[in-house]
Biopython code that builds the backbone (N, CA, C, O; Angstrom):
import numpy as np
from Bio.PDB.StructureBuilder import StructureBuilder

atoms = [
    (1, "UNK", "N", (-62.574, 15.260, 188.625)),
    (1, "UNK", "CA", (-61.583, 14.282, 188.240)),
    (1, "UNK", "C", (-60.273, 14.965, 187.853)),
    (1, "UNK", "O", (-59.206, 14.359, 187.952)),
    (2, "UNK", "N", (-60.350, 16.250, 187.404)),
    (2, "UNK", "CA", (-59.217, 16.727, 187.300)),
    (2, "UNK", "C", (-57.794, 16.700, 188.379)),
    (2, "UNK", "O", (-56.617, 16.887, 188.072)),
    (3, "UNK", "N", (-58.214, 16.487, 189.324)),
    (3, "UNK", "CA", (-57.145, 17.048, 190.208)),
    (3, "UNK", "C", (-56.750, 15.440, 190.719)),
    (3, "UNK", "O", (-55.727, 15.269, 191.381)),
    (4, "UNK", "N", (-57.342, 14.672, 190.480)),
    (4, "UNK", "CA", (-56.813, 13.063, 190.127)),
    (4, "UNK", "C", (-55.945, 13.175, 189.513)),
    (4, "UNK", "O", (-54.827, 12.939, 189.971)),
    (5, "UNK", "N", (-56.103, 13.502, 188.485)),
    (5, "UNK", "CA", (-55.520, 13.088, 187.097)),
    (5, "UNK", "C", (-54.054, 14.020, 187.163)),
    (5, "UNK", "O", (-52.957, 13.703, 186.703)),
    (6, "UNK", "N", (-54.434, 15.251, 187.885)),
    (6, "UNK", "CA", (-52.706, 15.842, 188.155)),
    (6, "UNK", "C", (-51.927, 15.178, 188.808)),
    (6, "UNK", "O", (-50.789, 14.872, 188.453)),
    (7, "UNK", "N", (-52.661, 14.777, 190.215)),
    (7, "UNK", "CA", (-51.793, 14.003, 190.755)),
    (7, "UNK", "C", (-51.477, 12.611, 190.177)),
    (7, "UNK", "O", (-50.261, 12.513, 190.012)),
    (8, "UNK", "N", (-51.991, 11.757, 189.894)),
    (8, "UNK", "CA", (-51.335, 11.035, 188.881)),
    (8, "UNK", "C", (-50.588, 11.139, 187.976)),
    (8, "UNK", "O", (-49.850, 10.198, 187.684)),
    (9, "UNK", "N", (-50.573, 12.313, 187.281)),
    (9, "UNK", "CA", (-49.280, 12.898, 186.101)),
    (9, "UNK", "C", (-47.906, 12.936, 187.146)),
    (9, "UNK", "O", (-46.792, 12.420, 187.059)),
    (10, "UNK", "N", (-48.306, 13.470, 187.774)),
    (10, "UNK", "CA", (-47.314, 13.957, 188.796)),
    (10, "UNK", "C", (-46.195, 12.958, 188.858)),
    (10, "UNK", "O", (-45.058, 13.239, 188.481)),
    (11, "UNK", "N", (-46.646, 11.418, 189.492)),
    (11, "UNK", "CA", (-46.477, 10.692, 189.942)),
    (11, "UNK", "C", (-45.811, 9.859, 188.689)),
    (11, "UNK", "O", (-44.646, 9.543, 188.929)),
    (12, "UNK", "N", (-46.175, 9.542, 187.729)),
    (12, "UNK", "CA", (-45.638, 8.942, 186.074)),
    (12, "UNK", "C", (-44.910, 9.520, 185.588)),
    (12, "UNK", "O", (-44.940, 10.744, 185.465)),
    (13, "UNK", "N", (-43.720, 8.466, 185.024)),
    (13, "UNK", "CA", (-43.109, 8.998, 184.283)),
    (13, "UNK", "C", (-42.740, 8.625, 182.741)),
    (13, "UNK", "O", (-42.625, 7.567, 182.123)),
    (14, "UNK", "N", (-42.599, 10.109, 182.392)),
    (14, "UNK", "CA", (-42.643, 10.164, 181.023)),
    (14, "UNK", "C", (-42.421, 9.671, 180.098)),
    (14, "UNK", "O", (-41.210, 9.807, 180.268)),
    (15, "UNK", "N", (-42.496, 8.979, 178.825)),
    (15, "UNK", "CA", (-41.798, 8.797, 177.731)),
    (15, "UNK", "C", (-40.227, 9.466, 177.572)),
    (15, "UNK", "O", (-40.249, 10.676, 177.347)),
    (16, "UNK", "N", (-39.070, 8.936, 177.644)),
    (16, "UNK", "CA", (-38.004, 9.267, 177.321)),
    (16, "UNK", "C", (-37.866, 10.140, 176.034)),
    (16, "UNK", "O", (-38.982, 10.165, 175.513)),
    (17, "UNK", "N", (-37.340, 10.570, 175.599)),
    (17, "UNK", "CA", (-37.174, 11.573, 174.211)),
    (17, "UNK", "C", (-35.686, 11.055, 174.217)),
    (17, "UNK", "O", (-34.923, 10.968, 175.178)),
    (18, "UNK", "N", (-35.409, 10.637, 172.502)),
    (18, "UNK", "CA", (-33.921, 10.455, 172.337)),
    (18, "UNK", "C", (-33.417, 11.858, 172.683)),
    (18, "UNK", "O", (-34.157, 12.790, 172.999)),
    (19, "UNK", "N", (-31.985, 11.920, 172.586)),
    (19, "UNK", "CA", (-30.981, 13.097, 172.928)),
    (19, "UNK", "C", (-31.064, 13.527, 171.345)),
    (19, "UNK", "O", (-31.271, 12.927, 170.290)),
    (20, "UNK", "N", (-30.807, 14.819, 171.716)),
    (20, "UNK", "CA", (-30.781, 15.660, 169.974)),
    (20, "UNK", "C", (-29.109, 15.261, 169.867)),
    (20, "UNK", "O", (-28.243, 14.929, 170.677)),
    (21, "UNK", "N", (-29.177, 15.506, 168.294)),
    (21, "UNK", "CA", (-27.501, 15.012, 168.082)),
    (21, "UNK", "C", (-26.752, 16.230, 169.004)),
    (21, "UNK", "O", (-25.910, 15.784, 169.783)),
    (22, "UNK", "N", (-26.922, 17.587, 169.024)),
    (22, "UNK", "CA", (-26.106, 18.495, 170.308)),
    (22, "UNK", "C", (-25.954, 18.127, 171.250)),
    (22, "UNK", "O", (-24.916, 18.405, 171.851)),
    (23, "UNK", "N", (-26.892, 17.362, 171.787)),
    (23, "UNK", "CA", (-26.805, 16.808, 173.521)),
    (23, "UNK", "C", (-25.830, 16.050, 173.520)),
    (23, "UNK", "O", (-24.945, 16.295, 174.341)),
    (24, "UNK", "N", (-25.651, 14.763, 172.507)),
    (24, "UNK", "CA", (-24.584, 13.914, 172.719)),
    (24, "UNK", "C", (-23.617, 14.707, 172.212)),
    (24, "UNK", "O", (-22.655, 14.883, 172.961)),
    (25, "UNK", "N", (-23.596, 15.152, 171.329)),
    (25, "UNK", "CA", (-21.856, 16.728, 171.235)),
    (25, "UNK", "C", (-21.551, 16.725, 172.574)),
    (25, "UNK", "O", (-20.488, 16.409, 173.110)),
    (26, "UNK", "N", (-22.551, 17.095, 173.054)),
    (26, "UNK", "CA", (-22.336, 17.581, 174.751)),
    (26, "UNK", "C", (-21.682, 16.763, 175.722)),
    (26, "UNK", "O", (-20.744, 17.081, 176.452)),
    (27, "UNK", "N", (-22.234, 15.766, 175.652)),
    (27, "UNK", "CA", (-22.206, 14.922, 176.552)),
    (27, "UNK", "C", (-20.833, 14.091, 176.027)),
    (27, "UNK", "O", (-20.300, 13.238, 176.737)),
    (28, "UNK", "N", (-20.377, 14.424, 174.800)),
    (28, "UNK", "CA", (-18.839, 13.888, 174.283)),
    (28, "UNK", "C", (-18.002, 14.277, 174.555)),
    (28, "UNK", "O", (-17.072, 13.528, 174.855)),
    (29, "UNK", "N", (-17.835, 15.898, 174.611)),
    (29, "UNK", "CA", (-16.841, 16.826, 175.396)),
    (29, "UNK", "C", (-16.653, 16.925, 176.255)),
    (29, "UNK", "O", (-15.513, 16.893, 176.719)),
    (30, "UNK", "N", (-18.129, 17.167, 177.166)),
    (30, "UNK", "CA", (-17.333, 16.803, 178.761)),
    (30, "UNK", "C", (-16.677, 15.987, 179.038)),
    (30, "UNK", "O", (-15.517, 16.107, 179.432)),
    (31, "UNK", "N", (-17.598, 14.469, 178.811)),
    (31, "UNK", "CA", (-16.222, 13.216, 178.716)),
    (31, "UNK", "C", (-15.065, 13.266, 178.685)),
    (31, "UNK", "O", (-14.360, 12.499, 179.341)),
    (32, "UNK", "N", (-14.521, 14.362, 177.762)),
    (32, "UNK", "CA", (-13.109, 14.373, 177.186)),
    (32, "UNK", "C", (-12.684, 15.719, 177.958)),
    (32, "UNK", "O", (-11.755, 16.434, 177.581)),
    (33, "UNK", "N", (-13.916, 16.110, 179.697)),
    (33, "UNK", "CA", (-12.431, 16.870, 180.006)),
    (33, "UNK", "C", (-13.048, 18.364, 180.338)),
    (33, "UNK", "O", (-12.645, 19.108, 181.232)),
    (34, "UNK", "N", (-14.466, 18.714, 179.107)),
    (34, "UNK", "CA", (-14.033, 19.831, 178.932)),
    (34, "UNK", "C", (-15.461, 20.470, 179.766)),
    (34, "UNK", "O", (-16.373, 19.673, 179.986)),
    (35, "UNK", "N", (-15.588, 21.692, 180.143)),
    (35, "UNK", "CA", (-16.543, 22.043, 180.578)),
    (35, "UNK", "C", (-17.470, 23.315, 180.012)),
    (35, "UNK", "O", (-17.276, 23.604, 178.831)),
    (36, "UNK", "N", (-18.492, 24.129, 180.771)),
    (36, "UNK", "CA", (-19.033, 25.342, 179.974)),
    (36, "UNK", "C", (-18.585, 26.464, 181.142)),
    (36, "UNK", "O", (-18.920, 26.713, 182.300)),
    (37, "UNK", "N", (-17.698, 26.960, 180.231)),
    (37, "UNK", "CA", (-17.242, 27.775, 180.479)),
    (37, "UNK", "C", (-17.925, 29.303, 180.938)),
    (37, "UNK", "O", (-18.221, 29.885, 179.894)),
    (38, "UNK", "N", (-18.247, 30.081, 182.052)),
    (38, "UNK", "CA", (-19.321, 30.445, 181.975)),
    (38, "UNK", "C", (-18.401, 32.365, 181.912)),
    (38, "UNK", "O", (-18.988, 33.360, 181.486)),
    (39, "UNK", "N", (-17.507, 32.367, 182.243)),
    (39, "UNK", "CA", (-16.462, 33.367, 182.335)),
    (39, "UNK", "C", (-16.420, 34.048, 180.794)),
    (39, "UNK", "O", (-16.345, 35.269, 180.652)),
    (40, "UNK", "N", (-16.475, 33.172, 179.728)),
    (40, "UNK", "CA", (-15.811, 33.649, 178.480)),
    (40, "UNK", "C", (-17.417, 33.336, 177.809)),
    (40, "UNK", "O", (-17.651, 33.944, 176.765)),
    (41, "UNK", "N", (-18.665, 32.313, 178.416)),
    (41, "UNK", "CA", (-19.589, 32.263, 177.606)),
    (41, "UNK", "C", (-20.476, 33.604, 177.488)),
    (41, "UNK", "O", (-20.889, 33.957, 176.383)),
    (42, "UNK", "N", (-20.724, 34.258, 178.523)),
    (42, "UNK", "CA", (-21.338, 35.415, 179.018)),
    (42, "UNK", "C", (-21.426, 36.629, 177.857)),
    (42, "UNK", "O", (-22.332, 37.400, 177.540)),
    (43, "UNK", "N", (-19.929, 36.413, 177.332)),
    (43, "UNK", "CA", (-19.801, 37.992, 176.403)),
    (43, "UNK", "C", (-19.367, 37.099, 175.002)),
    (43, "UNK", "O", (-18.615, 37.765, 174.289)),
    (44, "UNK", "N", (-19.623, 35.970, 174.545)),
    (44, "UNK", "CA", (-19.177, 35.795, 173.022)),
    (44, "UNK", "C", (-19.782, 34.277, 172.678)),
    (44, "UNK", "O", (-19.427, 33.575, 171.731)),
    (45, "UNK", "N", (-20.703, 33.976, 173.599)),
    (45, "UNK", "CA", (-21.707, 32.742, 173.203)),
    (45, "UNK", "C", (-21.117, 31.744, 174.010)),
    (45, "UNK", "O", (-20.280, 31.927, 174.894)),
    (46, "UNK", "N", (-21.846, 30.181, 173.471)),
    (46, "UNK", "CA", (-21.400, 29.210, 174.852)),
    (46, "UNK", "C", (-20.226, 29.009, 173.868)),
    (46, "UNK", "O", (-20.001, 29.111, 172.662)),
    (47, "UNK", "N", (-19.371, 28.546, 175.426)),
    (47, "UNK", "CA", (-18.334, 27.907, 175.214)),
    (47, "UNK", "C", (-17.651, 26.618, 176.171)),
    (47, "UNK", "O", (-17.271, 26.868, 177.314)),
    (48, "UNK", "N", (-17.552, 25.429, 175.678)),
    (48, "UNK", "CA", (-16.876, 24.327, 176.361)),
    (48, "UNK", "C", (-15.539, 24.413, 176.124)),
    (48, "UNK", "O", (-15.100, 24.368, 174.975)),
    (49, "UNK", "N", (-14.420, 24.602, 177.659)),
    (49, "UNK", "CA", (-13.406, 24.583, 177.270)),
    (49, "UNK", "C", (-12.615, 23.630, 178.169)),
    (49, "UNK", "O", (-13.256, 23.020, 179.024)),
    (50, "UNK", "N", (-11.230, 23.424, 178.069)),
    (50, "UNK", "CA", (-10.513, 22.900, 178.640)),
    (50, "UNK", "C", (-8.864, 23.238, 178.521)),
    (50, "UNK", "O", (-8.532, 23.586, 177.388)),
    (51, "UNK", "N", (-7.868, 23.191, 179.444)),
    (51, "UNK", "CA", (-7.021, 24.342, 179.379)),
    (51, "UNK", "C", (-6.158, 22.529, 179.378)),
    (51, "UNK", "O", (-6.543, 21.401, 179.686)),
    (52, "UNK", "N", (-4.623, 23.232, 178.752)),
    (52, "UNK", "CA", (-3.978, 22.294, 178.697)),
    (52, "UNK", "C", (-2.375, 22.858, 178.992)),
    (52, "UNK", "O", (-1.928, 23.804, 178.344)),
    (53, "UNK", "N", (-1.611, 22.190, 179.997)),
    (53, "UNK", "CA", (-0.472, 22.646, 180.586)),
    (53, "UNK", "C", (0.831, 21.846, 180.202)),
    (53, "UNK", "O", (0.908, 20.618, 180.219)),
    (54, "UNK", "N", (1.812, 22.683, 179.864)),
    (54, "UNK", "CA", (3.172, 21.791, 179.297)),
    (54, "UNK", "C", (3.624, 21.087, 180.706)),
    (54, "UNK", "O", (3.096, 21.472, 181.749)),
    (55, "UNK", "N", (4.536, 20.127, 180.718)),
    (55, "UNK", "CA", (4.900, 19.380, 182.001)),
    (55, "UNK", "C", (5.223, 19.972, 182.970)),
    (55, "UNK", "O", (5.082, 19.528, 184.109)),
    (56, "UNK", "N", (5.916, 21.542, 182.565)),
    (56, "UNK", "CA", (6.751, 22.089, 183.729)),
    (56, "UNK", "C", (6.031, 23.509, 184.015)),
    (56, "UNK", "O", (6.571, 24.515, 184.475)),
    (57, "UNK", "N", (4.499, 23.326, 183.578)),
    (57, "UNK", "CA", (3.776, 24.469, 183.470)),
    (57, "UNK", "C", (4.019, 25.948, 183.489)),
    (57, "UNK", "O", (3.477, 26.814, 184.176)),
    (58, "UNK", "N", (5.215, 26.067, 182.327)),
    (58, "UNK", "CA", (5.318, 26.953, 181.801)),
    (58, "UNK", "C", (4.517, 27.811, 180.914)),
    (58, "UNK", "O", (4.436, 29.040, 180.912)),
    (59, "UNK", "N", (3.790, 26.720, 179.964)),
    (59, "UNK", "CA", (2.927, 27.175, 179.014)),
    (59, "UNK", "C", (1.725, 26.628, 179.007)),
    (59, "UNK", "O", (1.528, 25.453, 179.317)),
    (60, "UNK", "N", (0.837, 27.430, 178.657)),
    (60, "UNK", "CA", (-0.496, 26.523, 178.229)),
    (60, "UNK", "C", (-1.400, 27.554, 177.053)),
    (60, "UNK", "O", (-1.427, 28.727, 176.679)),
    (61, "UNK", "N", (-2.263, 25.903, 176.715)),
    (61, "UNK", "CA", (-3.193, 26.989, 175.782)),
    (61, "UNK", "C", (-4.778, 26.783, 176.488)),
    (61, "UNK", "O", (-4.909, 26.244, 177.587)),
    (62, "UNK", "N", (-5.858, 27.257, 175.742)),
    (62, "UNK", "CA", (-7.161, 26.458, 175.724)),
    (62, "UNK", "C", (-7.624, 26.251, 175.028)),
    (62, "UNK", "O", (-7.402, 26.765, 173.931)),
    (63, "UNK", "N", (-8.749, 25.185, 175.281)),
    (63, "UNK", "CA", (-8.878, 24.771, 173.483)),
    (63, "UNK", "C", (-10.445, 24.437, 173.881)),
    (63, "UNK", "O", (-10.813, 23.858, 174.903)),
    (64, "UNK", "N", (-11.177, 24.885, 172.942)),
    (64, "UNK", "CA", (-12.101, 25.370, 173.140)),
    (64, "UNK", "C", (-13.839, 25.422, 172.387)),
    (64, "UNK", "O", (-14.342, 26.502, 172.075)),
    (65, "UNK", "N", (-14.498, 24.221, 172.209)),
    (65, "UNK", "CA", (-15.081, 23.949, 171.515)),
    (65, "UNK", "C", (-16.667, 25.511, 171.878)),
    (65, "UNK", "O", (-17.205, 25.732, 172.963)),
    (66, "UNK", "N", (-16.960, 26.273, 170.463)),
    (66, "UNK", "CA", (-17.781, 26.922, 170.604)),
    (66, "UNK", "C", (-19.256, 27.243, 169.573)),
    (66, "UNK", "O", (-19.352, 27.226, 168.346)),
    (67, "UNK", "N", (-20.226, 27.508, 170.561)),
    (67, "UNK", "CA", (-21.129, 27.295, 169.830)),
    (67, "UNK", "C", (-22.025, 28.894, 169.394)),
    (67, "UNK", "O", (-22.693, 29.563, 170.182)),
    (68, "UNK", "N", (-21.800, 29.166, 168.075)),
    (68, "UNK", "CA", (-22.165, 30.814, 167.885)),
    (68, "UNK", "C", (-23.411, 30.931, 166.671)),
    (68, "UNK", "O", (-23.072, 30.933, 165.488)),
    (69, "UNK", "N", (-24.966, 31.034, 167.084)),
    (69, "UNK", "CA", (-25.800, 30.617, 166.387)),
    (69, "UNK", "C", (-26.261, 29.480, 165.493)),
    (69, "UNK", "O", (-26.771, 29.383, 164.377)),
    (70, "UNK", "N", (-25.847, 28.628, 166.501)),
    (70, "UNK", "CA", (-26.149, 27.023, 165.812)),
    (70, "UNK", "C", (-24.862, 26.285, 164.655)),
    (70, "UNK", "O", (-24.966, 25.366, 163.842)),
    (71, "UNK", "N", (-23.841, 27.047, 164.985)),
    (71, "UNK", "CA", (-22.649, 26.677, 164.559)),
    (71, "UNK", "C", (-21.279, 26.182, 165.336)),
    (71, "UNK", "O", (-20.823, 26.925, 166.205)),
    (72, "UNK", "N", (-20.928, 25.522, 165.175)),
    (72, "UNK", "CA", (-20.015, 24.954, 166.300)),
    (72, "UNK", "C", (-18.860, 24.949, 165.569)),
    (72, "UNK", "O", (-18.847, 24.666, 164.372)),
    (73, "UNK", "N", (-17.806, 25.267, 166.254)),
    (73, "UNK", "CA", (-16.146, 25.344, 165.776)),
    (73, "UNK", "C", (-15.298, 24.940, 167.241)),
    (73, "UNK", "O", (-15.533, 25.137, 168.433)),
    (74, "UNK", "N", (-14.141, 24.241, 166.443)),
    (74, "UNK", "CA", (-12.979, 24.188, 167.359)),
    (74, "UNK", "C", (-11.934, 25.224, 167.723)),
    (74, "UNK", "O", (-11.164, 25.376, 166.774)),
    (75, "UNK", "N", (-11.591, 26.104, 168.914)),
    (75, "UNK", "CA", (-10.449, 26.851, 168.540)),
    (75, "UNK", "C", (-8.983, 26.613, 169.481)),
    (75, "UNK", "O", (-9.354, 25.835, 170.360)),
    (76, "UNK", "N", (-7.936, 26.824, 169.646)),
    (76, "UNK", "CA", (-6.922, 26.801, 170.231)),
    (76, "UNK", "C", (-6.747, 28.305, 170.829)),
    (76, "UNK", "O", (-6.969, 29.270, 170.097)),
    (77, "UNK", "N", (-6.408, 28.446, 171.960)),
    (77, "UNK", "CA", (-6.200, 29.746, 171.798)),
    (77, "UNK", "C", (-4.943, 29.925, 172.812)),
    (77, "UNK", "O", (-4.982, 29.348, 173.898)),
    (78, "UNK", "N", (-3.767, 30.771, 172.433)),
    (78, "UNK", "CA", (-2.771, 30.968, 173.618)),
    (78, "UNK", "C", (-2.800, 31.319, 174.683)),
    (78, "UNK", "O", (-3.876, 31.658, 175.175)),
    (79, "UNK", "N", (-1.555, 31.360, 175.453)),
    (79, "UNK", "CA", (-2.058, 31.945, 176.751)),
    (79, "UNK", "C", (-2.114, 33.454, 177.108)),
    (79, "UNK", "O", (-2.053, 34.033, 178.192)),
    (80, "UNK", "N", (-2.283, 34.005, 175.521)),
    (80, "UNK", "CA", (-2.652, 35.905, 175.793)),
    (80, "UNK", "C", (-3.645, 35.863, 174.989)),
    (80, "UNK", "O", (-3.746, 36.873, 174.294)),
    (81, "UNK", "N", (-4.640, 34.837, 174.776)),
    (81, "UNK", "CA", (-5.702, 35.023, 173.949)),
    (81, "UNK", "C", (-5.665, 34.819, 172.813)),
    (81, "UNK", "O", (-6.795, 34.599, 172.376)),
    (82, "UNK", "N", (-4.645, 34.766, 171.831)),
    (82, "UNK", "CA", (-5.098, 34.894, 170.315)),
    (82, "UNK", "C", (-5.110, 33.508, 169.770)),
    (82, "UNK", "O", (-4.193, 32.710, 169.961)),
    (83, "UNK", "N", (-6.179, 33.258, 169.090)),
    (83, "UNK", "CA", (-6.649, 31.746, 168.407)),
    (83, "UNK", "C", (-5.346, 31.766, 167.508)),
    (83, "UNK", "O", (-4.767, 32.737, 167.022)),
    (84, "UNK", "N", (-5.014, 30.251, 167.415)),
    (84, "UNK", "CA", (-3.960, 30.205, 166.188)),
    (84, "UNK", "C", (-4.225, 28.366, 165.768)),
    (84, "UNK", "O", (-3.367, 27.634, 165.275)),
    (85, "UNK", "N", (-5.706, 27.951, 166.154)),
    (85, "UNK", "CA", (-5.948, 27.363, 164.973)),
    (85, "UNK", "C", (-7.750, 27.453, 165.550)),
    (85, "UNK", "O", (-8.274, 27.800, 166.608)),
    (86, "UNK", "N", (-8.285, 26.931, 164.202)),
    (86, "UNK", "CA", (-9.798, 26.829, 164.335)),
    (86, "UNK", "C", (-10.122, 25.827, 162.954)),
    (86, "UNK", "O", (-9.526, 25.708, 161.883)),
    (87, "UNK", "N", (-11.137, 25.288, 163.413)),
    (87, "UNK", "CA", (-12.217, 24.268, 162.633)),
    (87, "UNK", "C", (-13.349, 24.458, 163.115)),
    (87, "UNK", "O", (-13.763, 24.842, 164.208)),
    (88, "UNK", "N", (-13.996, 24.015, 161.781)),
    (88, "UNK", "CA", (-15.938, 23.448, 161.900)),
    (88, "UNK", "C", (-15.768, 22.248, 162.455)),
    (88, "UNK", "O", (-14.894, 21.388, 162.346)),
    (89, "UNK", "N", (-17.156, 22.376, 163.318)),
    (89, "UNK", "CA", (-17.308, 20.950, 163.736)),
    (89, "UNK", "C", (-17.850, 20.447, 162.902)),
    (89, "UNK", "O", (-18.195, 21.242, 162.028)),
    (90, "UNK", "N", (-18.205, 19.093, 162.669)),
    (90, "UNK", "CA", (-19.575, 18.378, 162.087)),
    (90, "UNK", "C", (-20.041, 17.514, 162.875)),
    (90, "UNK", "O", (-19.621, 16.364, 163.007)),
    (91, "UNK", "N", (-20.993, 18.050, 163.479)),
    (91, "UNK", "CA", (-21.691, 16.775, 164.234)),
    (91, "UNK", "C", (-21.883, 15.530, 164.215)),
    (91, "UNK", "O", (-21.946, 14.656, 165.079)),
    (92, "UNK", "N", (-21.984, 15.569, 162.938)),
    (92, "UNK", "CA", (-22.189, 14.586, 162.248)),
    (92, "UNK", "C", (-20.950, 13.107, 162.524)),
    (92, "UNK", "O", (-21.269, 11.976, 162.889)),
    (93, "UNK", "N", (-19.571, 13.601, 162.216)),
    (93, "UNK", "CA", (-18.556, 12.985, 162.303)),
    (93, "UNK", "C", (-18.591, 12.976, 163.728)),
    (93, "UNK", "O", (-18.082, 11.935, 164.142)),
    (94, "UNK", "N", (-19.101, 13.929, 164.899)),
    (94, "UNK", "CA", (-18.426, 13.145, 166.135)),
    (94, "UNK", "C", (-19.500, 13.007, 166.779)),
    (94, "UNK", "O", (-19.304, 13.574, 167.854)),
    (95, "UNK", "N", (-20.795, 12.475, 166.754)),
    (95, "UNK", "CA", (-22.119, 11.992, 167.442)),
    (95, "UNK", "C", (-22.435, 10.762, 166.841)),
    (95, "UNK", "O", (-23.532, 10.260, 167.085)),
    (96, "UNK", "N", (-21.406, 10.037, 165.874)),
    (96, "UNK", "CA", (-21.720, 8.307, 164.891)),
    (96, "UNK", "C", (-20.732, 7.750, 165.639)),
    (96, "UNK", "O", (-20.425, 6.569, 165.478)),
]
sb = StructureBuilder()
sb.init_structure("model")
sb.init_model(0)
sb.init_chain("A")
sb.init_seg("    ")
for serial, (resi, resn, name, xyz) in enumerate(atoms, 1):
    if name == "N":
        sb.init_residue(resn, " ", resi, " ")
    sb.init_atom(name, np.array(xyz, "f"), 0.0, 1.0, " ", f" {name:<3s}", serial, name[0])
structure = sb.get_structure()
């Protein structure tokens, strides 16, 4: 009977599992644009970013939501790299 019963698993589907509050983080940022960055995640943890251009695309920054041992922050960063603002996220405030 076993090999019934796989193929029947097979075939059913599962109980849904709510989303952990990160998933919808997740699934909030992209919305708004931004993606995972896989260039800058590689050497300093994940990172969702999204780049933003003045009208006459002279300038831009990125801005850059990151996640570094279960901690999540916002950063800005110029267009030679250096952050010149940052925040904590709270999940809390943007998954309600």
């Amino acid at each position: 009977m076993g090999i019934l019963n796989t193929i029947r698993d097979a075939f059913m589907l599962k109980d849904p599992q709510d989303p952990t509050q990160e998933e919808i983080f997740i699934s909030w940022i992209e919305s708004k644009g931004f993606y995972y960055n896989t260039e800058i995640s590689d050497i300093t943890g994940d990172r969702w970013s999204r780049k933003w251009v003045t009208e006459h695309g002279h300038d831009s920054i990125l801005e850059v939501y990151c996640k570094d041992g279960g901690k999540w922050t916002q950063q800005m960063l110029s267009s030679n790299g250096e952050v010149f603002y940052e925040e904590s996220v709270n999940l809390d405030e943007k998954t309600s």
